[in-house]
C-alpha positions in Angstrom: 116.8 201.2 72.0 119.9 202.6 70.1 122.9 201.2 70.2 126.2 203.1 68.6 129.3 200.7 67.1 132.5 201.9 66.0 133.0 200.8 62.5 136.0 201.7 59.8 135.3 204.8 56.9 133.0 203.1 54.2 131.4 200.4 56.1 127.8 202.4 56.6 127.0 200.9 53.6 127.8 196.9 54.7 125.5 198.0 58.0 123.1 199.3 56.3 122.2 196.5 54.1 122.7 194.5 57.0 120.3 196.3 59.2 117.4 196.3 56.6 117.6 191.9 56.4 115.9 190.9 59.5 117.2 187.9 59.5 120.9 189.1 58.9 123.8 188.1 61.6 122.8 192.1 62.9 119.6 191.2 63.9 120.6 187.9 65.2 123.3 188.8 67.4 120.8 191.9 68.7 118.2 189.3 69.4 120.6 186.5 70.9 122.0 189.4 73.4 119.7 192.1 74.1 116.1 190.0 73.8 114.4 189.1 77.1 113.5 184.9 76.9 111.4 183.9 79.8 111.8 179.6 80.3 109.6 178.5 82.7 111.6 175.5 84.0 110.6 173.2 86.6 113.3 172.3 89.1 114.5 169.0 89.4 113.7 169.0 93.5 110.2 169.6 92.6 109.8 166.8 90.1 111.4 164.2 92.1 108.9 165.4 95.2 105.8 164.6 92.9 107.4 161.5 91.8 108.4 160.6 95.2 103.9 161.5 96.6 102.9 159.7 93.7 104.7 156.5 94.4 103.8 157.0 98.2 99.8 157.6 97.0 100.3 154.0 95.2 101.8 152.2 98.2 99.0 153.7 100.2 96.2 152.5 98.3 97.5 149.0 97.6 98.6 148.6 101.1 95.1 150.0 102.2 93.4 147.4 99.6 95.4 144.8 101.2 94.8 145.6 104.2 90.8 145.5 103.8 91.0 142.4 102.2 92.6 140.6 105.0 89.7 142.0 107.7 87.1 139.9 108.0 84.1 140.5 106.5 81.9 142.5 108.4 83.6 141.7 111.7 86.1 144.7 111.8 88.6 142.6 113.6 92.3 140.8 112.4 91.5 137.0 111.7 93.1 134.4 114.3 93.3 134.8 117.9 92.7 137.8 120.2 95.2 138.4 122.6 94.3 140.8 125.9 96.5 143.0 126.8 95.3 143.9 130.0 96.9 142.7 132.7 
């Protein structure tokens, strides 16, 4: 890429040196404007979903693990009475 400025008489010199320091203000202001920078940024929505499924994933397991520990043993069935349904 080649870029052209307008400059007053006798200032070749100034750019020139200025040109040659890669880390002069040249550089630095080619970089900070014409330079590609890729972010990969993940958006907010996106964290606050997989915060939001890993606190559900928690409630499901401890309410699963409550769950089973309130079954009977080996019976499969709610503790107390039964109640039919049928009429």
């Amino acid at each position: 890429m080649e870029l052209r400025f307008a400059f007053p008489i006798n200032s070749d010199r100034h750019l020139a040196a200025l040109k040659k320091d890669p880390n002069s203000l040249y550089h630095r202001t080619i970089d900070q404007w014409f330079s590609v920078r890729i972010e990969r940024v993940v958006p907010r929505e996106i964290k606050l979903s997989l915060v939001m499924a890993a606190i559900l994933v928690v409630l499901f397991i401890i309410s699963s693990l409550l769950l089973k520990k309130k079954l009977l043993p080996g019976s499969g069935s709610w503790p107390g009475k039964r109640i039919c349904l049928r009429p």
